[in-house]
PDB file with SEQRES, HELIX, SHEET and CRYST1 records, atoms N, CA, C and O in Angstrom:
SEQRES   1 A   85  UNK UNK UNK UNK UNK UNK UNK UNK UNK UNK UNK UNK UNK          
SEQRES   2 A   85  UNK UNK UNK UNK UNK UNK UNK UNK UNK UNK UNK UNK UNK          
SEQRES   3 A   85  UNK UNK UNK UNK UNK UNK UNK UNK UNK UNK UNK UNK UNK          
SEQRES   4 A   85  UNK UNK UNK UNK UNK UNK UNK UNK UNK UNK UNK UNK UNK          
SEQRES   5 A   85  UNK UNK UNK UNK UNK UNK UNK UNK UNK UNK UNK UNK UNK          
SEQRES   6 A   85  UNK UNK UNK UNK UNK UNK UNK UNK UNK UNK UNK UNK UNK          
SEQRES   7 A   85  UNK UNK UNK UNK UNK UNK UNK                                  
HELIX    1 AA1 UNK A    9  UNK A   24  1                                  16    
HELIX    2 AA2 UNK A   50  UNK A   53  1                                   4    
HELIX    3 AA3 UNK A   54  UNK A   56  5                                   3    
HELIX    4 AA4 UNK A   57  UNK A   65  1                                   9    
SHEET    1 AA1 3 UNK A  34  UNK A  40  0                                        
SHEET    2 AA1 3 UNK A  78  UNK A  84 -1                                        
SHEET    3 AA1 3 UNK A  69  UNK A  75 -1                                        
CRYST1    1.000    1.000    1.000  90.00  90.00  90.00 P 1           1          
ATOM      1  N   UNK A   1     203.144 108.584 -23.765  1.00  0.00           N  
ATOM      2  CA  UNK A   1     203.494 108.464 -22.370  1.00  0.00           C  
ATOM      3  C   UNK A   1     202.235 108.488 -21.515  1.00  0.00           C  
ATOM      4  O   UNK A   1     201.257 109.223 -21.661  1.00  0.00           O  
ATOM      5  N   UNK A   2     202.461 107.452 -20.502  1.00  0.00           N  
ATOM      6  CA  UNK A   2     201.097 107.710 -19.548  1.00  0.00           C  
ATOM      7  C   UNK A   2     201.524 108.477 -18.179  1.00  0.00           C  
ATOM      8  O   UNK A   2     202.554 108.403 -17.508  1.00  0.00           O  
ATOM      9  N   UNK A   3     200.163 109.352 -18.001  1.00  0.00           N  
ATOM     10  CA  UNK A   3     200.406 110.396 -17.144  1.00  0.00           C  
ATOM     11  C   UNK A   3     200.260 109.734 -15.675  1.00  0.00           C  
ATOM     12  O   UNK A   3     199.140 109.291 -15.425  1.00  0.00           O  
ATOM     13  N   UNK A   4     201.184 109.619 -14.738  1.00  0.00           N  
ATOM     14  CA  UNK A   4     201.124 109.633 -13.096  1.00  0.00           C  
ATOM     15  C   UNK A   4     199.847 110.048 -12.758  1.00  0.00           C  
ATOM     16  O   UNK A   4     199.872 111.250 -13.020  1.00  0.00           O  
ATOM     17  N   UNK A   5     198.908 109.818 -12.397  1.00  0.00           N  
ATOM     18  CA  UNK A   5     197.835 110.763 -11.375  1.00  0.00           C  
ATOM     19  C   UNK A   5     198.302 110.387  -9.694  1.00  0.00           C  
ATOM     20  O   UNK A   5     198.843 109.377  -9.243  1.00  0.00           O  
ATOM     21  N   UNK A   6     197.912 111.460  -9.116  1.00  0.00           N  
ATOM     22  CA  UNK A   6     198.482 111.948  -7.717  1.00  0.00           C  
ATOM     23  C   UNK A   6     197.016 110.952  -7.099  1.00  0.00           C  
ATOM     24  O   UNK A   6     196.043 110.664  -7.797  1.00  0.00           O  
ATOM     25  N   UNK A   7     197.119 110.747  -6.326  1.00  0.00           N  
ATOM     26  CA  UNK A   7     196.014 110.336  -5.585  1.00  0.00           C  
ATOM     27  C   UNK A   7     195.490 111.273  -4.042  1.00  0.00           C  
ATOM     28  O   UNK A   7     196.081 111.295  -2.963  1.00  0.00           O  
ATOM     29  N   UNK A   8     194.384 111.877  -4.371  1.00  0.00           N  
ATOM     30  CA  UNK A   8     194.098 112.626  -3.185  1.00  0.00           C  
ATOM     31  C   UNK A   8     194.524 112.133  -1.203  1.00  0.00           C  
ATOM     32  O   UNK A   8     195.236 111.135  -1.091  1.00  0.00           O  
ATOM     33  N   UNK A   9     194.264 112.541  -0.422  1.00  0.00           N  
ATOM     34  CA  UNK A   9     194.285 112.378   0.197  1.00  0.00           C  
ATOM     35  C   UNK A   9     192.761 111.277   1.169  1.00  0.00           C  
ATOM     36  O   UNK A   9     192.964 110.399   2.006  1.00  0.00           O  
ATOM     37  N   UNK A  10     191.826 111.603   0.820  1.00  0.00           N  
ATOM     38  CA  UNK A  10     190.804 110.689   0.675  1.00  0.00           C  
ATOM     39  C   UNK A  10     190.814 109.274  -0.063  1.00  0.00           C  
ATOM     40  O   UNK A  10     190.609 108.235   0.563  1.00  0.00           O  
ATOM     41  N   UNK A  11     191.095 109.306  -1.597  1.00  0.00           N  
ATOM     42  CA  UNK A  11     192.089 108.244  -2.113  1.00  0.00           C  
ATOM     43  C   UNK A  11     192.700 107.161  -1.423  1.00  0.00           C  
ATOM     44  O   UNK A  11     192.180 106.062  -1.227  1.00  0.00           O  
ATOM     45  N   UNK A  12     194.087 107.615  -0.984  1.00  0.00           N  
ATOM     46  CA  UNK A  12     195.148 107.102  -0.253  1.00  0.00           C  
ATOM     47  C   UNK A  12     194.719 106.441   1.074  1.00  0.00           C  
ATOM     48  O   UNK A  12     195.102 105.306   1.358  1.00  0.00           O  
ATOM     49  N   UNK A  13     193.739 107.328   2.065  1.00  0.00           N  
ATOM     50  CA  UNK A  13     193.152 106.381   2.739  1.00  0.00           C  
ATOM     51  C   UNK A  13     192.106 105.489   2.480  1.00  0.00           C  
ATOM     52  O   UNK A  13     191.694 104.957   3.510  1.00  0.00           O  
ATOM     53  N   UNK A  14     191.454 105.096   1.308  1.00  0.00           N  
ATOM     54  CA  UNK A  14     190.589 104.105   1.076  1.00  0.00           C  
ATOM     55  C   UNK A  14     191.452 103.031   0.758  1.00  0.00           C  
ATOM     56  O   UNK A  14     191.398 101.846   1.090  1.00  0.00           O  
ATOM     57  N   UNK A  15     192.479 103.826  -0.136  1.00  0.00           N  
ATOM     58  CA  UNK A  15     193.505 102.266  -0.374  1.00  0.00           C  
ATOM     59  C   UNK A  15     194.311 102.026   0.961  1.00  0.00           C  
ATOM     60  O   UNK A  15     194.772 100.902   1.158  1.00  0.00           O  
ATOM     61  N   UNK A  16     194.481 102.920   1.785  1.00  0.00           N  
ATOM     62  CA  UNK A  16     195.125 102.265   3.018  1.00  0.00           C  
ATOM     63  C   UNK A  16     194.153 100.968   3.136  1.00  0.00           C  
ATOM     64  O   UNK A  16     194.384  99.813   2.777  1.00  0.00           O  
ATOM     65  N   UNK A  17     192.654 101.673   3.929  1.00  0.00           N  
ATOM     66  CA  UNK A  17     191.894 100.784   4.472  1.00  0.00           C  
ATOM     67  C   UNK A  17     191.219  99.298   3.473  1.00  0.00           C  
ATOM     68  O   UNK A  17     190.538  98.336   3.827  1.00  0.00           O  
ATOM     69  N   UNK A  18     191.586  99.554   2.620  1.00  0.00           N  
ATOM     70  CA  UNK A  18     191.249  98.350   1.495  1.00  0.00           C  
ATOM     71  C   UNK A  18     192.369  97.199   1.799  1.00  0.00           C  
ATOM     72  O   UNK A  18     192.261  95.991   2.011  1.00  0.00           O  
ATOM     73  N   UNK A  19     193.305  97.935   1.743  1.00  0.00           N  
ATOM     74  CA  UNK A  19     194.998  97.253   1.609  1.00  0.00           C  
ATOM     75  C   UNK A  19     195.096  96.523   3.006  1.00  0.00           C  
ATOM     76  O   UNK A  19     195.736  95.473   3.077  1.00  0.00           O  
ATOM     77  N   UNK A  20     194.268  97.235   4.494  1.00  0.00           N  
ATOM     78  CA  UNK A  20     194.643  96.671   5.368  1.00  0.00           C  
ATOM     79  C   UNK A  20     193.317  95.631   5.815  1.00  0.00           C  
ATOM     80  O   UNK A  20     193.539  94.617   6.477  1.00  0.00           O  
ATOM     81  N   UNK A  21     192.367  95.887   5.514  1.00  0.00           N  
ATOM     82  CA  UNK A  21     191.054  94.418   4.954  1.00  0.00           C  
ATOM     83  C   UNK A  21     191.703  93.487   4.551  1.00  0.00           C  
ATOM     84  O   UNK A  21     191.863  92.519   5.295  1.00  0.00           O  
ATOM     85  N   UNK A  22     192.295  93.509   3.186  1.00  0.00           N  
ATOM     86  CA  UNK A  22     193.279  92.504   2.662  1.00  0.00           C  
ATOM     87  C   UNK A  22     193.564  91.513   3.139  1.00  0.00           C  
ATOM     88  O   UNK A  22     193.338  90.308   3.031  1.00  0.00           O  
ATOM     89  N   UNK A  23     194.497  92.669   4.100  1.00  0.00           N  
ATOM     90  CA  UNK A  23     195.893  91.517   4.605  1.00  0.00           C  
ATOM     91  C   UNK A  23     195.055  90.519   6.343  1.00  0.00           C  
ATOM     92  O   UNK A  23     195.497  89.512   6.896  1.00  0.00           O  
ATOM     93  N   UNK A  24     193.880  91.299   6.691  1.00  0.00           N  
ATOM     94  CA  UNK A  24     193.647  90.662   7.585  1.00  0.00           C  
ATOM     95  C   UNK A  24     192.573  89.828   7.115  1.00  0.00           C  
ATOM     96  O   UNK A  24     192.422  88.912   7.924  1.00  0.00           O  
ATOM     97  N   UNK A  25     191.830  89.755   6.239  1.00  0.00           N  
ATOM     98  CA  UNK A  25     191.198  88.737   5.841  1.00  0.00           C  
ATOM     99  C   UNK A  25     191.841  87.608   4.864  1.00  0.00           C  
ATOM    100  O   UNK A  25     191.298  86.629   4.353  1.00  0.00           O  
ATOM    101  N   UNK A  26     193.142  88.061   4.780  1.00  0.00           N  
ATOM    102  CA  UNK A  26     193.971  87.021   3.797  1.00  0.00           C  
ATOM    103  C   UNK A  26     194.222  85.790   4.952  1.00  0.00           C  
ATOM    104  O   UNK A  26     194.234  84.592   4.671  1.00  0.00           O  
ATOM    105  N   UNK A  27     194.421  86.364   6.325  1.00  0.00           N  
ATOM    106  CA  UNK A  27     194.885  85.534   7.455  1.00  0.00           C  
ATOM    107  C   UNK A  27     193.784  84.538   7.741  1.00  0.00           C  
ATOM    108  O   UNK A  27     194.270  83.541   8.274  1.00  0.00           O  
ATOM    109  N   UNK A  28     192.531  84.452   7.587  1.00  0.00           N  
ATOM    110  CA  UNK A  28     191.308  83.911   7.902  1.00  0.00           C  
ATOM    111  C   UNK A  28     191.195  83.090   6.700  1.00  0.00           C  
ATOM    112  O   UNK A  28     191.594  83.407   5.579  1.00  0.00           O  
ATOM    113  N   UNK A  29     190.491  81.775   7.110  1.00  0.00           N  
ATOM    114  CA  UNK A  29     190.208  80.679   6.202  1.00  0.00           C  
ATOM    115  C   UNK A  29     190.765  79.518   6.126  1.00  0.00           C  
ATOM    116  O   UNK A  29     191.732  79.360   6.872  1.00  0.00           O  
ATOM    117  N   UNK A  30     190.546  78.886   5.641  1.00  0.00           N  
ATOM    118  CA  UNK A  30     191.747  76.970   5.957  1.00  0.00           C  
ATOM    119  C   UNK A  30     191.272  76.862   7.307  1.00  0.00           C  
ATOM    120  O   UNK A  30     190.080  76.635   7.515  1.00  0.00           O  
ATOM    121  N   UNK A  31     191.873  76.966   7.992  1.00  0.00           N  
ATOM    122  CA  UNK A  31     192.025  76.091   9.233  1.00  0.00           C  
ATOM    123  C   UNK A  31     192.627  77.315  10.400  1.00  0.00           C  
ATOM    124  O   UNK A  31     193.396  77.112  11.340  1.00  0.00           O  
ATOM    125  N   UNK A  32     192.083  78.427  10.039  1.00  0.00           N  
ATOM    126  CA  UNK A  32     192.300  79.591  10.949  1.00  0.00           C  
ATOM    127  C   UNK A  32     191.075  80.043  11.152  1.00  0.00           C  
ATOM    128  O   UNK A  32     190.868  80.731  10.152  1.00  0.00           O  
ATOM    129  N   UNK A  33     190.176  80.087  11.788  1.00  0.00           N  
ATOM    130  CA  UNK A  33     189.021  80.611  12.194  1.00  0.00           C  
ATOM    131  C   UNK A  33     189.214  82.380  12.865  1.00  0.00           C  
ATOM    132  O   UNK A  33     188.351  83.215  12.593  1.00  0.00           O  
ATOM    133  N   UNK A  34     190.372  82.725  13.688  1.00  0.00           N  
ATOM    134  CA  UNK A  34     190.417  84.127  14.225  1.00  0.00           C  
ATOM    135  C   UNK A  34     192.042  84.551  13.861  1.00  0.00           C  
ATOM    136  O   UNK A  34     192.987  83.869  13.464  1.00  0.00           O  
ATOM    137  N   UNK A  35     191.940  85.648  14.106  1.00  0.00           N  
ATOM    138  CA  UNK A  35     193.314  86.371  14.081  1.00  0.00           C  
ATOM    139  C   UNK A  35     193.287  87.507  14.730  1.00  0.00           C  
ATOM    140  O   UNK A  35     192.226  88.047  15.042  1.00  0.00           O  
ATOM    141  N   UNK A  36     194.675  88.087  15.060  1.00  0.00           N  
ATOM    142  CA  UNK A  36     194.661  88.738  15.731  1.00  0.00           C  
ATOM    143  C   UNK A  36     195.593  90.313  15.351  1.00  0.00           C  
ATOM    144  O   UNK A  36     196.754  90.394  14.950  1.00  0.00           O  
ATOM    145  N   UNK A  37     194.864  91.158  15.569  1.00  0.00           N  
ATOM    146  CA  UNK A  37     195.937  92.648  15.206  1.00  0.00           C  
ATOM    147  C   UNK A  37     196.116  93.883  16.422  1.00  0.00           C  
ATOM    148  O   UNK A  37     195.251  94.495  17.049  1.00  0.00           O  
ATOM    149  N   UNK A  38     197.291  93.947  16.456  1.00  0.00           N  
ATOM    150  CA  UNK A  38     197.598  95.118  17.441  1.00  0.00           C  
ATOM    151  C   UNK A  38     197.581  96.377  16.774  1.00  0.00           C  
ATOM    152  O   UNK A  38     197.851  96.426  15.574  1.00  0.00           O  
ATOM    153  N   UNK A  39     197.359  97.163  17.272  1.00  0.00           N  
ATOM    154  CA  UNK A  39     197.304  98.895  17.450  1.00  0.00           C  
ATOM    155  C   UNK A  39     197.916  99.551  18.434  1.00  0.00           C  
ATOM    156  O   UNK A  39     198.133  98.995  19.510  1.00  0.00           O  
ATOM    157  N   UNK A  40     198.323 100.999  18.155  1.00  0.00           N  
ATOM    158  CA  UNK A  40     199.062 101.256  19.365  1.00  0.00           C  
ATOM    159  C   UNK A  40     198.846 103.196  18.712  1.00  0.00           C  
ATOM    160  O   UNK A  40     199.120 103.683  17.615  1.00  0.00           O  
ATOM    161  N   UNK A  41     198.317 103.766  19.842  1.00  0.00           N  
ATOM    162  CA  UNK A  41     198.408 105.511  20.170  1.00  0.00           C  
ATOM    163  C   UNK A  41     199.622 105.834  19.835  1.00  0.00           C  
ATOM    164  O   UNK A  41     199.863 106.584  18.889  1.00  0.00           O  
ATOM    165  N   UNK A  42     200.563 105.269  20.618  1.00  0.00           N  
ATOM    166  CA  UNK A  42     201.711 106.128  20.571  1.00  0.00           C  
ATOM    167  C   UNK A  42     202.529 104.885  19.644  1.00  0.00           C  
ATOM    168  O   UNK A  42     203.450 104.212  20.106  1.00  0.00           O  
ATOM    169  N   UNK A  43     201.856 104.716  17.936  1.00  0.00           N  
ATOM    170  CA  UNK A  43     202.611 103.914  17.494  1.00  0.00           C  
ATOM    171  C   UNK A  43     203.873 104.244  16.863  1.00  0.00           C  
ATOM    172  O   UNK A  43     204.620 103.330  16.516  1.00  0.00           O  
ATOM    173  N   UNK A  44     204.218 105.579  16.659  1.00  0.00           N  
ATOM    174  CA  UNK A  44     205.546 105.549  16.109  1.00  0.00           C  
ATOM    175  C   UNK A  44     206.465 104.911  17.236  1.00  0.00           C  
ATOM    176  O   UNK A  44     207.273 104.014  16.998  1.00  0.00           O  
ATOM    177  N   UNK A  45     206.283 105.397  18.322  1.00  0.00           N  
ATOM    178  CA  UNK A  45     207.337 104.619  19.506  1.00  0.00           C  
ATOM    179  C   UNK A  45     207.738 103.001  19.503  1.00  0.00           C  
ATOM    180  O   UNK A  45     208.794 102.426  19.765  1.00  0.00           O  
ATOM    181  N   UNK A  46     206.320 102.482  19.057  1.00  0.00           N  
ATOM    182  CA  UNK A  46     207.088 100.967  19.336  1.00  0.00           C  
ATOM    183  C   UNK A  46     207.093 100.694  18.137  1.00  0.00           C  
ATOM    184  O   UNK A  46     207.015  99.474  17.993  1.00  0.00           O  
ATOM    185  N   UNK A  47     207.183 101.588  16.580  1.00  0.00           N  
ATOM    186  CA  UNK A  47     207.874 101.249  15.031  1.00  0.00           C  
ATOM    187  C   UNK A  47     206.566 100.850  14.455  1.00  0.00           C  
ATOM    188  O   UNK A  47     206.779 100.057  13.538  1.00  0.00           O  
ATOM    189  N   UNK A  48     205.028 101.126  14.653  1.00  0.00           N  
ATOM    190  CA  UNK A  48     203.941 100.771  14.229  1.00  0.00           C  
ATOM    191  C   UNK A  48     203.745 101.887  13.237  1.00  0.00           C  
ATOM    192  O   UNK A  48     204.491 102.802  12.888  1.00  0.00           O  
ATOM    193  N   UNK A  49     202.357 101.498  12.838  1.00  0.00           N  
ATOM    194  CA  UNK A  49     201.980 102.169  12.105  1.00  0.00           C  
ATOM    195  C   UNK A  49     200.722 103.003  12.530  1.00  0.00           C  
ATOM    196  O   UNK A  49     199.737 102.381  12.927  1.00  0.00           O  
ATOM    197  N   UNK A  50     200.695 104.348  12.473  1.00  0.00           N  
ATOM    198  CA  UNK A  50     199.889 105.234  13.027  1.00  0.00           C  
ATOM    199  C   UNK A  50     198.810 105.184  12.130  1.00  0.00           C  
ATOM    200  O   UNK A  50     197.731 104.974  12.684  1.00  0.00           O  
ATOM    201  N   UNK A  51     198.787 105.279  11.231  1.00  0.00           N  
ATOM    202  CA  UNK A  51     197.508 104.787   9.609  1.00  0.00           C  
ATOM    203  C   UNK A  51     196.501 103.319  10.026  1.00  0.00           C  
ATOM    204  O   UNK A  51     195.377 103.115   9.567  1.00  0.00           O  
ATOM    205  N   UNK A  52     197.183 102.475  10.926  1.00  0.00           N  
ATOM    206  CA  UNK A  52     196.714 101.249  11.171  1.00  0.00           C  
ATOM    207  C   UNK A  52     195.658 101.922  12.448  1.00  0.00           C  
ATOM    208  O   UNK A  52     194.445 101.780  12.596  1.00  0.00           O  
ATOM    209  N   UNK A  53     196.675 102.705  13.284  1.00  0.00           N  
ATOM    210  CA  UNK A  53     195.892 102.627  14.651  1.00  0.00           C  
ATOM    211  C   UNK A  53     194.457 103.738  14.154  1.00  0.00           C  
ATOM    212  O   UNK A  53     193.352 103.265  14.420  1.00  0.00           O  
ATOM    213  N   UNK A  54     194.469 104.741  13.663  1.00  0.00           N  
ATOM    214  CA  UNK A  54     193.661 105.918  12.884  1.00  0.00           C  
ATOM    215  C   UNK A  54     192.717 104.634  12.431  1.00  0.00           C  
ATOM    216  O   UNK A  54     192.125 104.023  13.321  1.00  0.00           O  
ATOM    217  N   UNK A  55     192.604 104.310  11.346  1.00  0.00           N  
ATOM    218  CA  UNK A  55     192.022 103.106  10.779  1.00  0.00           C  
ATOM    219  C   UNK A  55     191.343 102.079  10.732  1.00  0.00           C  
ATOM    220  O   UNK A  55     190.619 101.511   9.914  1.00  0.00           O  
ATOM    221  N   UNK A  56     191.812 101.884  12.086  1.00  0.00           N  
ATOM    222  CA  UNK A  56     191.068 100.264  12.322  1.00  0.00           C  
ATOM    223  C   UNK A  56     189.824 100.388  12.654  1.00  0.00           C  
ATOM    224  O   UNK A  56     189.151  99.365  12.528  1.00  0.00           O  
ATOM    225  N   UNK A  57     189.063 101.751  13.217  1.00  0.00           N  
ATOM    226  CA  UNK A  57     187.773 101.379  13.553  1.00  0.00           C  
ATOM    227  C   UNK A  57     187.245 101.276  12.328  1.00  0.00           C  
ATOM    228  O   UNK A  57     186.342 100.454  12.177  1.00  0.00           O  
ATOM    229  N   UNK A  58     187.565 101.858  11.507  1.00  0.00           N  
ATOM    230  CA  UNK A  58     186.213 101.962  10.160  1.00  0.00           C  
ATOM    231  C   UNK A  58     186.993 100.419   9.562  1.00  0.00           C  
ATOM    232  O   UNK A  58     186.633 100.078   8.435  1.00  0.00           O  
ATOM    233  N   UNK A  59     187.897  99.622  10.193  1.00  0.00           N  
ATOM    234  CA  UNK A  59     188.144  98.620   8.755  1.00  0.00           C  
ATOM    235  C   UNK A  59     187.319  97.599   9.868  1.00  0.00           C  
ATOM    236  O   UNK A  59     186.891  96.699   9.145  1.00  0.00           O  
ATOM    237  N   UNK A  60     186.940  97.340  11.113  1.00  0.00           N  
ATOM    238  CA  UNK A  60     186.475  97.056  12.082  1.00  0.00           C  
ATOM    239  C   UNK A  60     184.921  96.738  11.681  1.00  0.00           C  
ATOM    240  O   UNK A  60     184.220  95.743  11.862  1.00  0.00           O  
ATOM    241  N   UNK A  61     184.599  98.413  10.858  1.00  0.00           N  
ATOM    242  CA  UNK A  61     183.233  98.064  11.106  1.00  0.00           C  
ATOM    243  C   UNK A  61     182.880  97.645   9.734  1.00  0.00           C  
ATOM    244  O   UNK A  61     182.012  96.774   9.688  1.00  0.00           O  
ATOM    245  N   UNK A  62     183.310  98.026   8.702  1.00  0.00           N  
ATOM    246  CA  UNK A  62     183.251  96.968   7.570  1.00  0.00           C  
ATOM    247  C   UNK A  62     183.658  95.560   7.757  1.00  0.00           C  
ATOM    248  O   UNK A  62     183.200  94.752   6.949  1.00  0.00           O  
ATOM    249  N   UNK A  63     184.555  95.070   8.823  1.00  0.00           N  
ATOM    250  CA  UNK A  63     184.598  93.567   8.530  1.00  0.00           C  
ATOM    251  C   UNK A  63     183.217  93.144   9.228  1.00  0.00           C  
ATOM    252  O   UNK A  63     182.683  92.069   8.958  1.00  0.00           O  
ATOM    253  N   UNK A  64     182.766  93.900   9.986  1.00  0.00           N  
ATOM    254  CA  UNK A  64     181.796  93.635  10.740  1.00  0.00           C  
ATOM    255  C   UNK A  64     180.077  93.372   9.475  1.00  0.00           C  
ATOM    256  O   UNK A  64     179.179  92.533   9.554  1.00  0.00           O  
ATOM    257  N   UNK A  65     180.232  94.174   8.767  1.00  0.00           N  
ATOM    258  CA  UNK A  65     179.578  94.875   7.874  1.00  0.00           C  
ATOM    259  C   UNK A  65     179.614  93.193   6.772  1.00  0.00           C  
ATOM    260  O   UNK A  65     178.726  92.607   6.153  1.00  0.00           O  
ATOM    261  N   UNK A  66     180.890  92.950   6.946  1.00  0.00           N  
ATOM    262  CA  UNK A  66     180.797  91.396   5.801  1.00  0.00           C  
ATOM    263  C   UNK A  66     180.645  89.984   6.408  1.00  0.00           C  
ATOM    264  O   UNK A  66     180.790  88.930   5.789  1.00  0.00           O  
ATOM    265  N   UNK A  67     180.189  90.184   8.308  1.00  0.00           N  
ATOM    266  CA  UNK A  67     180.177  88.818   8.895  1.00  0.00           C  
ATOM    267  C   UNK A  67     180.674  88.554   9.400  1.00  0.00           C  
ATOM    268  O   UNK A  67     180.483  87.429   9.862  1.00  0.00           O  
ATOM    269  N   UNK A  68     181.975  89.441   9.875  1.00  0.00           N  
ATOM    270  CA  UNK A  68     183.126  88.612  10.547  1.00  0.00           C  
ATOM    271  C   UNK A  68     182.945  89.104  11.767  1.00  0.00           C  
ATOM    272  O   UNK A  68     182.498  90.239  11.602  1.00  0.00           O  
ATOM    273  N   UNK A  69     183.067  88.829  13.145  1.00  0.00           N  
ATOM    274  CA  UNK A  69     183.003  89.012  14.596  1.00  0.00           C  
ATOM    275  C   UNK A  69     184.250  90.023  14.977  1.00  0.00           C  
ATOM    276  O   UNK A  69     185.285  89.418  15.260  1.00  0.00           O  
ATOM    277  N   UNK A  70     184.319  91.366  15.028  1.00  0.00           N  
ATOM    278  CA  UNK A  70     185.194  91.648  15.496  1.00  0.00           C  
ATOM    279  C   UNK A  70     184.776  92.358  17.091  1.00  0.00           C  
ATOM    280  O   UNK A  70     183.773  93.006  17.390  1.00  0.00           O  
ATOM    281  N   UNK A  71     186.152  91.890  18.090  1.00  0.00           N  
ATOM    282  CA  UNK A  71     186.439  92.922  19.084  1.00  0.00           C  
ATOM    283  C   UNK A  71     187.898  93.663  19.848  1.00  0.00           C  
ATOM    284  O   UNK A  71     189.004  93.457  19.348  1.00  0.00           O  
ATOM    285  N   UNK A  72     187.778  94.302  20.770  1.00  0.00           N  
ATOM    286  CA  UNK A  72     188.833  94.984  20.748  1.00  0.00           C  
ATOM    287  C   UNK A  72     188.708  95.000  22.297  1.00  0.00           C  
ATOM    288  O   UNK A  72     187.684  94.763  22.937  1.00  0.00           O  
ATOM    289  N   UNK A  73     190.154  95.382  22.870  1.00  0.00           N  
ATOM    290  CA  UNK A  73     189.975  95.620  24.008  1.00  0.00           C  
ATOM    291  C   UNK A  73     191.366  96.250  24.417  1.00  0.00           C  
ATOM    292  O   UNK A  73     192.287  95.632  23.883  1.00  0.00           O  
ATOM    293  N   UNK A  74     191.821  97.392  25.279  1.00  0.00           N  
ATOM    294  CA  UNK A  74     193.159  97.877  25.482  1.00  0.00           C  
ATOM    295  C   UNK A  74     193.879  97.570  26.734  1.00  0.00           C  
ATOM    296  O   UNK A  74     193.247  97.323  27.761  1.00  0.00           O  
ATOM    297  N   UNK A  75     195.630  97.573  26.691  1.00  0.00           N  
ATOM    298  CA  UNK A  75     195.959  97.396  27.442  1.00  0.00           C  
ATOM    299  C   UNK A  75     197.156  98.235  27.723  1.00  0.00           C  
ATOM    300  O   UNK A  75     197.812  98.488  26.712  1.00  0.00           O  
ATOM    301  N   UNK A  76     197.508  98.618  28.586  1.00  0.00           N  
ATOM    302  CA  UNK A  76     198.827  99.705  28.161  1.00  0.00           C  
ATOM    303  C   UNK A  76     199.354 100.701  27.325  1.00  0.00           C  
ATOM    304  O   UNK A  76     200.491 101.155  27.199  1.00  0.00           O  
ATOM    305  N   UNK A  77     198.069 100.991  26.675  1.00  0.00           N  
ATOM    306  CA  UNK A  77     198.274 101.534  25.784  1.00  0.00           C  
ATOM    307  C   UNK A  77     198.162 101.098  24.332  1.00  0.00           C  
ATOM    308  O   UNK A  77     198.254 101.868  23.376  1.00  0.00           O  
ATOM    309  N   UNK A  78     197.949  99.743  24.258  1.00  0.00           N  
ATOM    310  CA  UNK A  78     198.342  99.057  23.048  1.00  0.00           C  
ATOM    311  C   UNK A  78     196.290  98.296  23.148  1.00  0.00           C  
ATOM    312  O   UNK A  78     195.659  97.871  24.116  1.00  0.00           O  
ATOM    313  N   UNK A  79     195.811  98.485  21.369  1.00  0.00           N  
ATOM    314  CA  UNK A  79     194.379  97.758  21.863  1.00  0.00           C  
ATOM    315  C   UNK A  79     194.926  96.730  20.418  1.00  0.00           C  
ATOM    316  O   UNK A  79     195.399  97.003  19.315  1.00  0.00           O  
ATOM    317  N   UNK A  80     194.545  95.405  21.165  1.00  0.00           N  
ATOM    318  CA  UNK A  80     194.249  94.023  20.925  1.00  0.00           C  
ATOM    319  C   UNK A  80     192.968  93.778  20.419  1.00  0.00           C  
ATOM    320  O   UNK A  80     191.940  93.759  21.096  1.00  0.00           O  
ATOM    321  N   UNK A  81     193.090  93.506  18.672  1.00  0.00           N  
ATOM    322  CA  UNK A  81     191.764  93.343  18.081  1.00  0.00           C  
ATOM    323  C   UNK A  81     191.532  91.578  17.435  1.00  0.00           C  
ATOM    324  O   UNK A  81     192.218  90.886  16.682  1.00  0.00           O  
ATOM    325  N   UNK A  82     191.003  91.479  17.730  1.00  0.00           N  
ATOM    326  CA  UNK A  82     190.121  89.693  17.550  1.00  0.00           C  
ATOM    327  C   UNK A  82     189.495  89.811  16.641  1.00  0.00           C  
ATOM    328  O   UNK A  82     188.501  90.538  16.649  1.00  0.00           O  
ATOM    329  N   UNK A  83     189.898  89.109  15.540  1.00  0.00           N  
ATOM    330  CA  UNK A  83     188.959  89.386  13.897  1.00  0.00           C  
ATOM    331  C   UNK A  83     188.283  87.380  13.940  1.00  0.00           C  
ATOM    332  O   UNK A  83     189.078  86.462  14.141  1.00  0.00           O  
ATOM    333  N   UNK A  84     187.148  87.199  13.768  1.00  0.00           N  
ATOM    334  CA  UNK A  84     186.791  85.768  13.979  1.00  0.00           C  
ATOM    335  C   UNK A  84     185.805  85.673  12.916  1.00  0.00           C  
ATOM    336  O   UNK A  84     184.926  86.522  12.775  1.00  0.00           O  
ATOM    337  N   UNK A  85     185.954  84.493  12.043  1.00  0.00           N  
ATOM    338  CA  UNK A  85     184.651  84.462  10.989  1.00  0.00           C  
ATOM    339  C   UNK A  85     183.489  83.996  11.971  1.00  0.00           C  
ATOM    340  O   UNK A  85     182.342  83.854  11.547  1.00  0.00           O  
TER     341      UNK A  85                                                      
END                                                                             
């Protein structure tokens, strides 16, 4: 039998922030040059994800870190991030 290992809490957020690199650099390429991701403080309220909003600066500065143009800017509460190769 193979044993489950638990994954720390340090862990779990690298694979968050790996998992959410992913999905936003999966969006880039072909014939998409930018994309776009919301965040939100008070994200349980509008059904977000609070791991995303925590997160995004460090996945921000690694995309930054591989070339890609990122910026951000807030509005209501909600910040609007611009990922651009």
């Amino acid at each position: 039998m193979s044993e489950v290992k638990t994954l720390t809490p340090q862990e779990r957020k690298e694979l968050f922030i790996n998992e959410l690199m992913g999905r936003i650099e999966s969006r880039l390429g072909g014939e998409y040059l930018t994309t776009k991701f919301e965040t939100a403080k008070c994200a349980p309220s509008y059904g977000w994800s609070v791991e995303e909003y925590m997160y995004m600066p460090i996945v921000a500065q690694r995309l930054r870190e591989k070339g890609y143009s990122v910026s951000s800017s807030v509005n209501w509460d909600v910040t609007d991030w611009v990922i651009a190769v």
